[in-house]
TIMIVO-824863 format. One record per residue (C-alpha): residue in three letters; z, y, x. Coordinates in steps of 0.05 Angstrom, whole numbers, padded with zeros to 5 digits, always signed. Each point is the difference from the previous one (the first is absolute). Example, Ala and Ser with C-alpha at 12.3 -4.5 7.8 and 13.67 -1.06 7.14 Angstrom:
<sites>
Ala+00156-00090+00246/Ser-00013+00069+00027/
</sites>
This chain:
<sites>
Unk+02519+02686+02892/Unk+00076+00009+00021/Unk+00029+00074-00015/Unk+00037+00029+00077/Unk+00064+00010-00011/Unk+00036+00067+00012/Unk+00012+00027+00063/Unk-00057-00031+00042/Unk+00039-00075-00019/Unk-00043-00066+00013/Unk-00040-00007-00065/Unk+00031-00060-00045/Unk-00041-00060-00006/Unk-00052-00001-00060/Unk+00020-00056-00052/Unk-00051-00042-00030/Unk-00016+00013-00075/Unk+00046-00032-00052/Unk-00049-00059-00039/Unk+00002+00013-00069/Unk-00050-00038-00057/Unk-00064+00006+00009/Unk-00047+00036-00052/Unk-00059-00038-00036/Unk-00068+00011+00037/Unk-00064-00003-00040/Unk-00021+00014-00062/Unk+00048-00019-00056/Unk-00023-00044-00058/Unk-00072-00022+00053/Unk+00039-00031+00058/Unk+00072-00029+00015/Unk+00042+00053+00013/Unk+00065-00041-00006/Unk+00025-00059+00041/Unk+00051-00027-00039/Unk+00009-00010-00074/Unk+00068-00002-00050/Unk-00009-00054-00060/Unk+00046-00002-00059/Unk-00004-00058-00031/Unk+00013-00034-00064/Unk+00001+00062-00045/Unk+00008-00014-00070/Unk-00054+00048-00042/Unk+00006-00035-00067/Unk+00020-00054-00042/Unk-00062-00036-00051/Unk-00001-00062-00043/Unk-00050-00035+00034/Unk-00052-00059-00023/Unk+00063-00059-00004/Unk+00039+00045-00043/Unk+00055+00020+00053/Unk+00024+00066+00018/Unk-00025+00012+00071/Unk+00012+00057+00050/Unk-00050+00033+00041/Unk+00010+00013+00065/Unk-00042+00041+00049/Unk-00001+00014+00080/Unk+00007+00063+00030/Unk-00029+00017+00067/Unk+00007+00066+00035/Unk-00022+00033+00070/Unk+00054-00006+00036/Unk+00031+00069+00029/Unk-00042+00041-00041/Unk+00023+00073-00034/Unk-00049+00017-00041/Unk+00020+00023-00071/Unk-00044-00020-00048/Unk-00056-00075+00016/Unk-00051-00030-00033/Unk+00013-00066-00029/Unk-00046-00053+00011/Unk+00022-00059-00048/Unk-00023-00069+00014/Unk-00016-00058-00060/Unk-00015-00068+00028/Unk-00050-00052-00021/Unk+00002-00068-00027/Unk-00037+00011-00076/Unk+00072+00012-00029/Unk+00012-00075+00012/Unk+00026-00002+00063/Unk+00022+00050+00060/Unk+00058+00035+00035/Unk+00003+00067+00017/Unk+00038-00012+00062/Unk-00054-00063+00034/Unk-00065+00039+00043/Unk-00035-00055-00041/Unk-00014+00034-00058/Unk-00010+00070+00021/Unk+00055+00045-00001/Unk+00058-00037+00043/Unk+00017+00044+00067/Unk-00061-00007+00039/Unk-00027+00044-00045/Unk+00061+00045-00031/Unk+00025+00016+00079/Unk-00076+00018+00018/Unk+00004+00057-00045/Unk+00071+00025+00015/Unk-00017+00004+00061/Unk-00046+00051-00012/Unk+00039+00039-00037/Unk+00000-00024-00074/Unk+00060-00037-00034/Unk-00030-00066-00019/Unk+00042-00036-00065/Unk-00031-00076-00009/Unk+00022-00020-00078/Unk+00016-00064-00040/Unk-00028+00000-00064/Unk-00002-00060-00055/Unk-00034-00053+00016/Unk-00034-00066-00048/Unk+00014-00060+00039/Unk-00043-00043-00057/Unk-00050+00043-00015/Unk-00057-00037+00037/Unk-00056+00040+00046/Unk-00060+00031-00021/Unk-00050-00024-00037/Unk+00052-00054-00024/Unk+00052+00054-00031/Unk+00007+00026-00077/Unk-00023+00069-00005/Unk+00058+00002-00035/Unk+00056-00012+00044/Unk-00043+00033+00059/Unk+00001+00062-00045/Unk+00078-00004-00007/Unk+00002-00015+00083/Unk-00040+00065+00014/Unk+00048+00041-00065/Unk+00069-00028+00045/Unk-00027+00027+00068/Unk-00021+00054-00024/Unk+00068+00017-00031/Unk+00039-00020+00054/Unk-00046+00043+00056/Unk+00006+00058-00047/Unk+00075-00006+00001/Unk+00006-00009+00077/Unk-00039+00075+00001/Unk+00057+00021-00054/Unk+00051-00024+00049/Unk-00034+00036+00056/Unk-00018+00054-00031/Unk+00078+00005-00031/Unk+00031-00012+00081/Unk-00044+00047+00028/Unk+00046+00047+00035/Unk+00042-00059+00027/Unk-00059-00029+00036/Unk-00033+00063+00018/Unk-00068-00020-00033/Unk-00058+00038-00032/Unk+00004-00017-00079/Unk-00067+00025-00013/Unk-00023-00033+00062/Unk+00005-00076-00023/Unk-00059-00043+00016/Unk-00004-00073-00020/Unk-00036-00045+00042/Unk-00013-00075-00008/Unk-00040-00058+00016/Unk-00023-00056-00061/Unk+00052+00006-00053/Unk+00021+00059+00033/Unk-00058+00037+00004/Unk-00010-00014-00078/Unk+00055+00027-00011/Unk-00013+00061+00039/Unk-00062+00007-00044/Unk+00049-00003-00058/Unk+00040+00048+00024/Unk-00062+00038+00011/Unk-00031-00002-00075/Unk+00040-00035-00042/Unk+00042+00058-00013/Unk-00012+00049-00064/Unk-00037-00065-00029/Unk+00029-00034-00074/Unk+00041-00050+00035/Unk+00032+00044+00054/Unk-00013+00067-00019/Unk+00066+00038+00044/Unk-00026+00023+00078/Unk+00007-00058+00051/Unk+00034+00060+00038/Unk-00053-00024+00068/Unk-00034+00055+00043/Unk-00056-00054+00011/Unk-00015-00072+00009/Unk-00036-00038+00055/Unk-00027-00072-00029/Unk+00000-00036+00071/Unk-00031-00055-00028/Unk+00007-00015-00075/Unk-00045+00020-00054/Unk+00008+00020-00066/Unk-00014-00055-00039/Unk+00043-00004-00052/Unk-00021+00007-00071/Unk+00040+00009-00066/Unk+00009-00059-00044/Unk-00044-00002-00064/Unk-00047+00059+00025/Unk-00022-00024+00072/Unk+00004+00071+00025/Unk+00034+00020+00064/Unk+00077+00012-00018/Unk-00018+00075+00009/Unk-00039+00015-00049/Unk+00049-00036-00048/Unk+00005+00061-00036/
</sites>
């Protein structure tokens, strides 16, 4: 209420609360807790030979709750489908455009949706070489593994977690985020995919190494 003033003068008039920004109700990382969310977009990660022989750089989207403080997020990084033939990691179609990326900033996570190499004429499954599949699945993998690097390397500009990196993906993406999961400290990619865990939304791990027929993990 209003404070008299001295000497028995009228009290002054209460004034109403100043608005300021509103803190996030709920339960971060279970329900939206943000309204609004910041994307950065077109951020160059790498640069890869791809399947045509040209030089090609990698881009990836950022998207972060908007007005948050905290110090130090989880990363949740998004790989889209298409069976490494086809796909955009900016279109809702294939699994990782911002219907999905913006559903998880908004609860609290920075979501990242990558490019990675694609093999326009590679063909789909079962009508592919287990060849060229294998070198598909070897280029993704690469090129998800250095998005984490760049992460991992930018971590105090964005304020993220870099032992907190999840990778999530549906179809190609989510074999890749079984990859990233266990194809690390095998013969052909023996280094740590630097993830804190992987979520296959939808793809399996079907992929086996050329002349063996086992699964690319146990390439070893």
């Amino acid at each position: 209420g209003a404070t008299p003033a001295a000497h028995g003068a009228p009290a002054a008039p209460a004034l109403p609360a100043q608005a300021g920004p509103s803190a996030p109700t709920g339960v971060r990382f279970l329900d939206d807790v943000f309204d609004e969310v910041e994307v950065t977009s077109d951020v160059p990660y790498r640069e890869a030979v791809n399947a045509s022989g040209d030089l090609q750089t990698l881009h990836m989207e950022i998207y972060e709750p908007a007005g948050d403080t905290a110090e130090r997020r989880p990363v949740v990084m998004l790989m889209h489908g298409g069976f490494f033939v086809i796909g955009n990691h900016k279109d809702d179609r294939w699994g990782a455009g911002p219907l999905f990326a913006e559903a998880f900033a908004r609860k609290g996570f920075v979501a990242v949706s990558i490019q990675y190499r694609l093999r326009p004429d590679m063909g789909f499954f079962p009508n592919v070489d287990l060849t060229e599949l294998q070198a598909a699945n070897l280029d993704a993998y690469d090129d998800s593994v250095a998005a984490v690097e760049w992460l991992r390397d930018h971590a105090d500009e964005l304020r993220i977690d870099p032992r907190a990196i999840v990778a999530n993906g549906p179809s190609a993406g989510g074999s890749m985020a079984w990859n990233l999961a266990w194809m690390q400290g095998s013969a052909l990619r023996p280094e740590p995919s630097g993830v804190a865990a992987a979520v296959s939304v939808s793809g399996a791990p079907f992929e086996t190494t050329v002349g063996t027929g086992e699964p690319l993990a146990a390439a070893s």
